[in-house]
N, C-alpha and C positions, 0 to 999 in steps of 0.2 A: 789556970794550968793548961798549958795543948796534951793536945789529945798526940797519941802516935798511932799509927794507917791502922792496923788492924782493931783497935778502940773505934774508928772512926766507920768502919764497916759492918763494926756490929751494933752502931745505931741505927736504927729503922729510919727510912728515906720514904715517909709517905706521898711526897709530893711527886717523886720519880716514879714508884714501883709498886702505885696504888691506881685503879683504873677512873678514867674521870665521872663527875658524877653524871654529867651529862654530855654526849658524844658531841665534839664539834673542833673545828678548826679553828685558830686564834689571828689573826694578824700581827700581832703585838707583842710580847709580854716580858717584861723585865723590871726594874728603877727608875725610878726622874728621883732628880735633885743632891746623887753623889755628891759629897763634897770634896773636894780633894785638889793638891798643887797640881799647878799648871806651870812648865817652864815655856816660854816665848823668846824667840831667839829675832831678835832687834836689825833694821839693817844694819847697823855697826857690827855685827857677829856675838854682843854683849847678849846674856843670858838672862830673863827677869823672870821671879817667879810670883804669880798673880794666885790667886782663890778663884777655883773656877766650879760650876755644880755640872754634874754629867747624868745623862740619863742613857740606857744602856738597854739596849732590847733583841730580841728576836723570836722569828714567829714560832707558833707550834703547828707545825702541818701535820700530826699524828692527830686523829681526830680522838683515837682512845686516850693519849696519856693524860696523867691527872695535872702534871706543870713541868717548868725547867729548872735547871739549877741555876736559883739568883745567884746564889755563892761564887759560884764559880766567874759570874761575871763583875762582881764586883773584885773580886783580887785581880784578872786581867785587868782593868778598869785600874788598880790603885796602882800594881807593877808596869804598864805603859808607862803613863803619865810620871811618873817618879824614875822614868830609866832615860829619858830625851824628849828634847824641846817637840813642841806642836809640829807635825809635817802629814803632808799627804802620804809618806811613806809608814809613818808611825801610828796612823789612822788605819790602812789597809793591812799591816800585821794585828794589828786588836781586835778588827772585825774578823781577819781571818781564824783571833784565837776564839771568837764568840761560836764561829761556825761549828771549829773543831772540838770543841767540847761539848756540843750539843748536835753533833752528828745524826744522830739518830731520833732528834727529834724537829731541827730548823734548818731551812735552806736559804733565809734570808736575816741578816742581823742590821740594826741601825743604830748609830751615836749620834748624840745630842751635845755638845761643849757649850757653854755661855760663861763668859768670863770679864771682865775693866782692861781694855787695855791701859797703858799708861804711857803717855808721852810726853818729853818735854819739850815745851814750846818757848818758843823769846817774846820778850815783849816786844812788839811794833816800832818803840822807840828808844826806849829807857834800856839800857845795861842787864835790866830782869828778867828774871821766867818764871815758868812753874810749870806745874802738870796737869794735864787734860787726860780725862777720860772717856774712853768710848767700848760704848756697852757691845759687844761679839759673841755673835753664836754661829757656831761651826757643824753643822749637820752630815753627817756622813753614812752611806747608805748602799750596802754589797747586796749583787744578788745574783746568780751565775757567774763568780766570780769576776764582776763586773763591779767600780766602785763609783758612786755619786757622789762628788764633795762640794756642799753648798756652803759660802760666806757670808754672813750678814751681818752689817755693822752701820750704828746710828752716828751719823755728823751734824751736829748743831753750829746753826748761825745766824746771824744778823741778816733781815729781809725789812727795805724800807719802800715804802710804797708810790710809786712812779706817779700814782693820779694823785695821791694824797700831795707829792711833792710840789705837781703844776698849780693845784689850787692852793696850798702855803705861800708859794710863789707868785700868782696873782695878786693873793691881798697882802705883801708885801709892797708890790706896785703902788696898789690901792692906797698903802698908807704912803708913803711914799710922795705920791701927790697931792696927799691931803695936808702933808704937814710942811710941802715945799710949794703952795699951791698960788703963791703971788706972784709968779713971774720972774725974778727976781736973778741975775746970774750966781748961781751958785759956786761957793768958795769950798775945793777940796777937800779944806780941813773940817768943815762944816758935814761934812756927805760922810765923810769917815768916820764924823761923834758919831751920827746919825748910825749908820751901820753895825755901829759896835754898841748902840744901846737895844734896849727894850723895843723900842717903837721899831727899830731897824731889822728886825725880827718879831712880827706880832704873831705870825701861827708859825706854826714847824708840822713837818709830815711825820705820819705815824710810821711807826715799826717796830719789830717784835723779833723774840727769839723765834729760830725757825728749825726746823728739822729733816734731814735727809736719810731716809733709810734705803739701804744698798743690800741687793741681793745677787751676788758674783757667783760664777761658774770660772774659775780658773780655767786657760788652756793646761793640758798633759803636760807639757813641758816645764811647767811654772810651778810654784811654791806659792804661798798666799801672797807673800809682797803686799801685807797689812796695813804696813806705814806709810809706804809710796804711794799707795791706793786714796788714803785718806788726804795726802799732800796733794794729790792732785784734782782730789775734788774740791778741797777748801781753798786751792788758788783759782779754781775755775769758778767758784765765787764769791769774792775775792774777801769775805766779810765774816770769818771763822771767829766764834766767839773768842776772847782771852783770857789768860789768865793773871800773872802780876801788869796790873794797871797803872803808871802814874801821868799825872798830866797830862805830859809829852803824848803818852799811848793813847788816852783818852779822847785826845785830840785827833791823830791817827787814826782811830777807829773813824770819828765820827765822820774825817774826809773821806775812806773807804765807803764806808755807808755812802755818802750823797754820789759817789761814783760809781758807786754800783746797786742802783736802784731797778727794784726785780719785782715780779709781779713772780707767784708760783710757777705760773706756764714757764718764767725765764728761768726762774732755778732749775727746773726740772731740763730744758734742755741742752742748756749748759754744761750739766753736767753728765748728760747725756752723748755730747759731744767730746767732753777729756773722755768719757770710758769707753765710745766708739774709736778713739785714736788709739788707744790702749792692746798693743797685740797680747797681752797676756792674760786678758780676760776674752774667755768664749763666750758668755754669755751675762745678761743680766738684768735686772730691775730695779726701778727707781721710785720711790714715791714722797713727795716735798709735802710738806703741811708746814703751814703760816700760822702760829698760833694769834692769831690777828686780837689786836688793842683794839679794833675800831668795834669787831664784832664780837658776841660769844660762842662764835664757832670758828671753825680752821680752813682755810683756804690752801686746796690741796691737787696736787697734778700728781699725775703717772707717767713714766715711759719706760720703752725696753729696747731692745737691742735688734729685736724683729727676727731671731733667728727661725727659722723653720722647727715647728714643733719645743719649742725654747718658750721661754718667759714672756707669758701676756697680760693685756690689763688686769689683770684677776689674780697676780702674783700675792696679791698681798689681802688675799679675801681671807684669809685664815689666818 
């Protein structure tokens, strides 16, 4: 049953109006792991709403009081997010309402978003698609009315190994010579069996799913630009996992593969390059991991953008 205001006044508020136990100042203090809709507005202008968890906080620089009103920020928290799509504009009124209900006890508030995005992809070749997901967290972070808004979002894909490909490739030769090795003028149709069997292929070069995590600073002037974002890191190499597969695709893939044969240093600066081309990003960080078949560890580079006082190797120590 709700309560109405003056019910609601004469319950005791010890967490506000009770002194702390011990004097001190907080960095931090609010929720992880809200759950609640998220709408995301697609570049088509189309509306999707995903499941997202939020974490919601702000400090307490009163060293006496005893805590903050969670409450209070979890209902900003649910009325945002349920009233318009993700924006930097709808991110800087939520921290603003974080501020102003805790006026008197926080001069700094932070949000946390992680959410799937969902996109639909075409297959390579075949008529099909489906949907690909990418894992997004949106950290957002006022503090003299000043607002930080960081994006980070994981792109998985196909990395095949450029040494591994030359030595497959030698002992191809290798057989090669061995099973043509009389001298003999060779007849087309015979070099073609040969190429389309077993023998005409004895080793193949490794490769593995691989992974790219992006950590963006939007310019002021821009909007996340999500989708574009992620389109142009998965063309810049050129080997983005799929999803409806047939044949035809299968096939596709595995030409992309031998054509874009990456060692991590190359993914990493690859893609280092479409987001240096990119006027809508100020800032950002990149770090590639190879879940590599050959070892059982990860084959991993970093880079950044180099701005002054901006994102360094160490982006991603936390």
């Amino acid at each position: 049953m709700a309560t109405d205001d003056n019910t609601a006044r004469a319950l005791p508020d010890d967490a506000h109006q009770a002194q702390a136990q011990v004097a001190g100042t907080l960095d931090w203090v609010g929720m992880d792991g809200i759950q609640a809709p998220l709408m995301i507005a697609d570049a088509d202008g189309q509306t999707q709403r995903v499941v997202a968890r939020i974490d919601a906080h702000v400090n307490l620089h009163r060293p006496e009081a005893r805590g903050i009103h969670m409450s209070r920020l979890y209902l900003l928290v649910e009325q945002a997010l349920t009233a318009e799509p993700l924006a930097p504009c709808m991110l800087r009124k939520l921290l603003n309402g974080f501020l102003e209900t805790h006026a008197d006890l926080s001069d700094r508030a932070r949000l946390r978003i992680r959410f799937e995005h969902l996109l639909r992809r075409s297959a390579l070749k075949s008529v099909h698609s489906g949907w690909r997901s990418y894992p997004v967290t949106v950290t957002a972070t006022m503090c003299d009315g000043e607002i930080d808004v960081e994006l980070a979002v994981d792109v998985v894909y196909s990395s095949t190994c450029p040494a591994s490909a030359s030595l497959s490739r030698q002992l191809i030769q290798q057989q090669f010579a061995k099973d043509f090795a009389d001298g003999e003028a060779l007849d087309r149709a015979v070099i073609m069996d040969w190429l389309g069997s077993a023998q005409g292929m004895v080793a193949t070069p490794h490769a593995q799913r691989s992974t790219a995590t992006l950590r963006l600073r939007m310019a002021p002037a821009f909007g996340f630009a999500l989708e574009s974002i992620i389109d142009r890191v998965e063309d810049a190499l050129g080997t983005p996992v799929q999803t409806a597969v047939k044949r035809e695709d299968e096939q596709a893939f595995a030409l992309a593969n031998g054509q874009n044969l990456m060692f991590c240093e190359d993914a990493a600066r690859r893609i280092q390059a479409a987001l240096n081309a990119d006027e809508r990003i100020a800032d950002f960080a990149v770090r590639v991991a190879h879940h590599e078949s050959l070892h059982p560890h990860d084959a991993v580079a970093h880079a950044s953008k180099g701005v002054r006082e901006g994102y360094r190797a160490d982006a991603f120590d936390d």
